[in-house]
C-alpha positions as CSV (number, residue, x, y, z in Angstrom):
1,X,93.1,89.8,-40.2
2,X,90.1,91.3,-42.4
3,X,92.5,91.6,-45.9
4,X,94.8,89.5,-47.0
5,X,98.0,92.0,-47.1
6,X,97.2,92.1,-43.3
7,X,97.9,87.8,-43.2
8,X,101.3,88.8,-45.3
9,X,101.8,91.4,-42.3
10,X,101.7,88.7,-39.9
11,X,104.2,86.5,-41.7
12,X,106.2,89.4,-41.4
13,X,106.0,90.1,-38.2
14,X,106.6,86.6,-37.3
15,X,109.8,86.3,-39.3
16,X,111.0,89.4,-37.2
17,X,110.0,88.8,-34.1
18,X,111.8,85.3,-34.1
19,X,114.8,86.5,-36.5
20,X,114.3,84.1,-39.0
21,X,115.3,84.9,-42.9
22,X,113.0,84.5,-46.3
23,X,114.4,81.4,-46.5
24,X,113.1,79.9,-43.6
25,X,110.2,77.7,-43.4
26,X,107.4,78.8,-40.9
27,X,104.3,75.8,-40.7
28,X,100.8,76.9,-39.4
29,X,98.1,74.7,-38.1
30,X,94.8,75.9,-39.8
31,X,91.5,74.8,-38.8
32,X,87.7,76.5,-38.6
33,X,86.5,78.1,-35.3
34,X,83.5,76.3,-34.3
35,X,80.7,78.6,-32.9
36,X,80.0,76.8,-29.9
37,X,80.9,77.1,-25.9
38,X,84.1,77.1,-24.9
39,X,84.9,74.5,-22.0
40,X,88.7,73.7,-20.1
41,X,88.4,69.9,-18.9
42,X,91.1,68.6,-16.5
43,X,92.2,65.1,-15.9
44,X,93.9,64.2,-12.6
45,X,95.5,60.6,-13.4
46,X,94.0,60.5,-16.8
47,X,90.3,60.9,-15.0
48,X,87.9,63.7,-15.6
49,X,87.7,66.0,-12.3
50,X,87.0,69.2,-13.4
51,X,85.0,70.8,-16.2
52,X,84.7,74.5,-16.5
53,X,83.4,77.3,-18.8
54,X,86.0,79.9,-19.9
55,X,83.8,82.7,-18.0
56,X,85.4,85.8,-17.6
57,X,89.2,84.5,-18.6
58,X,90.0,84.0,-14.9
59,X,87.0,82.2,-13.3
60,X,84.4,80.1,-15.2
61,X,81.2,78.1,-14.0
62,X,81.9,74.6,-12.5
63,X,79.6,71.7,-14.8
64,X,81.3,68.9,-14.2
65,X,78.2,66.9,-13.6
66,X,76.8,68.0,-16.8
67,X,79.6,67.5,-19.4
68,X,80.0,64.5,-18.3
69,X,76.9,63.1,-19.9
70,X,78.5,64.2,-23.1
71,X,79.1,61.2,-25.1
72,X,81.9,62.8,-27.0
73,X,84.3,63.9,-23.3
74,X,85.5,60.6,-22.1
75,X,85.1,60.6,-18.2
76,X,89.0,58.6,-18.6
77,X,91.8,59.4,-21.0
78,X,92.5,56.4,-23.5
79,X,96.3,55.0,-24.3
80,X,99.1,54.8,-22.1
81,X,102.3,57.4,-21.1
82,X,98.7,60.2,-20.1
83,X,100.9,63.2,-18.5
84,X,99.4,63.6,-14.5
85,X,97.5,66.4,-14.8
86,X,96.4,66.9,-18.3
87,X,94.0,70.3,-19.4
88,X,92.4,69.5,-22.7
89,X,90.4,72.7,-24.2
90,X,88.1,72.9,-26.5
91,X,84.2,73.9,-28.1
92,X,81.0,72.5,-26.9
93,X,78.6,72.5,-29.8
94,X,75.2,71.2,-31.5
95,X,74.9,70.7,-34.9
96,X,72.4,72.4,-37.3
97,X,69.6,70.1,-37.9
98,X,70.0,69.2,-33.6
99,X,69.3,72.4,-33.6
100,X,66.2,72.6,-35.8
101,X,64.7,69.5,-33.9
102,X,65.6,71.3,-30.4
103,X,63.6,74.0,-31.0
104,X,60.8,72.1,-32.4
105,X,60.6,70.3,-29.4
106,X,60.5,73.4,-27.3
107,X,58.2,74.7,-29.8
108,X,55.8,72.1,-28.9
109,X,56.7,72.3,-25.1
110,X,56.1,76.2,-24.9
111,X,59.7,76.1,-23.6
112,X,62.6,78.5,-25.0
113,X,63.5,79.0,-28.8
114,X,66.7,79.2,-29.0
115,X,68.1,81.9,-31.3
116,X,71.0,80.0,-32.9
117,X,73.1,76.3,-32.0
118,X,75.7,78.2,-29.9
119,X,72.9,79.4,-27.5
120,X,70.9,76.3,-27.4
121,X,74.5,74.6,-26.7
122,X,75.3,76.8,-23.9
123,X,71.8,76.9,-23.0
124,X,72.2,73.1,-22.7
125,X,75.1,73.0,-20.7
126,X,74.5,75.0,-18.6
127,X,71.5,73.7,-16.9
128,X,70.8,73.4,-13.2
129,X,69.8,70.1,-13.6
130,X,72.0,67.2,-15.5
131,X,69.6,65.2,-16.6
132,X,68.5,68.2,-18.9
133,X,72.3,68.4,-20.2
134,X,71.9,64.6,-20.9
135,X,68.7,64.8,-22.8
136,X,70.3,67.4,-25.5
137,X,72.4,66.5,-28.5
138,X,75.8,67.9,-27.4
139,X,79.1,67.6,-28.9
140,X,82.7,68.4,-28.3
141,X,85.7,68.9,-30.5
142,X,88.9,69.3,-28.7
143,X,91.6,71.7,-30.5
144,X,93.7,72.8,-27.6
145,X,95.4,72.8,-24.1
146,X,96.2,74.5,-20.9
147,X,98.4,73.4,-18.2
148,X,99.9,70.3,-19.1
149,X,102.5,68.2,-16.3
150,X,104.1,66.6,-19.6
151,X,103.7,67.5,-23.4
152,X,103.1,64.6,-25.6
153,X,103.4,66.2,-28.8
154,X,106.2,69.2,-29.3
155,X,103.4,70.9,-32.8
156,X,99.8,71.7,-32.8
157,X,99.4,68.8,-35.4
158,X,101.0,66.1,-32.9
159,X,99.0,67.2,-30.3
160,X,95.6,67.1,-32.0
161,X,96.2,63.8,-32.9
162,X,97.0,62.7,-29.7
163,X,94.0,64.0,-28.5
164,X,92.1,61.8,-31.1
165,X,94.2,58.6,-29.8
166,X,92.7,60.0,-26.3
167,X,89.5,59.5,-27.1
168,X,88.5,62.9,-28.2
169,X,86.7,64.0,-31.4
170,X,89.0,67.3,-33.4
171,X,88.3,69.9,-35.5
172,X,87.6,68.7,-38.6
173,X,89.3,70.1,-42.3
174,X,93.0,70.9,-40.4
175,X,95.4,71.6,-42.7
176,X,99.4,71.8,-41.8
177,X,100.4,75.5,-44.1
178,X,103.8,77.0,-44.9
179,X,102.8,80.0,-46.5
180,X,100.6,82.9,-46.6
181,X,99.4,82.1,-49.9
182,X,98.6,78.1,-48.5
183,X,96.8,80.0,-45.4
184,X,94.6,82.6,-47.9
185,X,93.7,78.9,-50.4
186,X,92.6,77.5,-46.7
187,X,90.7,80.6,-46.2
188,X,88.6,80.5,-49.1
189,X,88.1,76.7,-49.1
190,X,86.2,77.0,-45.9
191,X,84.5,80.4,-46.9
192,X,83.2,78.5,-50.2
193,X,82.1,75.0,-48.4
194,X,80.9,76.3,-44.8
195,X,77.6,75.9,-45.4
196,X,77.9,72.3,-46.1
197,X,79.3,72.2,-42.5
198,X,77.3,70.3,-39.9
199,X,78.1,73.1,-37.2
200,X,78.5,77.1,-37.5
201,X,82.1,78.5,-37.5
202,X,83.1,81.8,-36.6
203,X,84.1,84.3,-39.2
């Protein structure tokens, strides 16, 4: 949506495509984008095995070895009742002083400058060579899911904190809304305090 009758157009549409009345509540799970790499891991038994880029939607790049020198991807699920085959998805991402510090160091190196944090976080990930991946300041924030043998949570909400109890850091600033009005005063929240965050969004 780029105007705000276009995010009461969506309520709309929503209320038509599933039928429901005026009267009847709709809740949305709001959150920032972070401007980072996106990355599919998959636990087998609650155990890392795969981690994957989102490439071109059907195939991505293998770097398992790498993300799991990411202090913030635990290489084994915490908690009990973890579904057999789990696919947690979320946004690889360095922070903006990281990021300052990175390129000084490269600076100094006569290595790469990188152009802005997404780069020098896919840059980073993507490396040939792990112990490259393990020497840069990476994070993860998990916000979603694909296939999934059991759900643990039936709402976005439930499942984001169940990713938390999994080990997993989430998006920060979430916010459960029941209205298009709630989901514009979210809008402009994060549009007047985003450049106190940490990390780039998107938008």
């Amino acid at each position: 949506a780029f105007a705000e009758e276009e995010v009461q157009d969506f309520l709309a549409r929503i209320r038509r495509f599933l039928r429901l009345g005026d009267d009847d509540k709709i809740s949305f799970s709001a959150e920032p984008k972070i401007d980072g790499l996106s990355m599919s891991l998959r636990y087998e038994g609650g155990e890392l095995v795969t981690a994957a880029t989102r490439g071109d939607g059907a195939e991505g790049e293998d770097v398992t070895a790498n993300i799991k020198t990411l202090k913030a991807v635990p290489h084994k699920l915490h908690g009990r009742n973890i579904p057999p085959v789990t696919e947690v998805r979320g946004e690889v991402y360095m922070t903006k002083t990281d990021f300052l510090k990175l390129n000084e160091r490269q600076k100094e190196a006569g290595d790469t400058i990188f152009a802005n944090p997404r780069n020098s976080a896919a840059g980073s990930l993507r490396q040939k060579d792990w112990r490259v991946t393990a020497s840069r300041p990476l994070g993860f924030f998990a916000y979603d899911w694909g296939e999934m043998s059991e759900m643990p949570a039936d709402t976005q909400s439930g499942m984001i904190k169940w990713f938390e109890r999994c080990g997993f850091d989430t998006t920060p600033l979430p916010k459960t809304c029941h209205s298009a009005d709630e989901l514009l005063a979210f809008h402009r929240h994060i549009e007047e305090h985003r450049a106190e965050l940490k990390y780039d969004i998107d938008g």
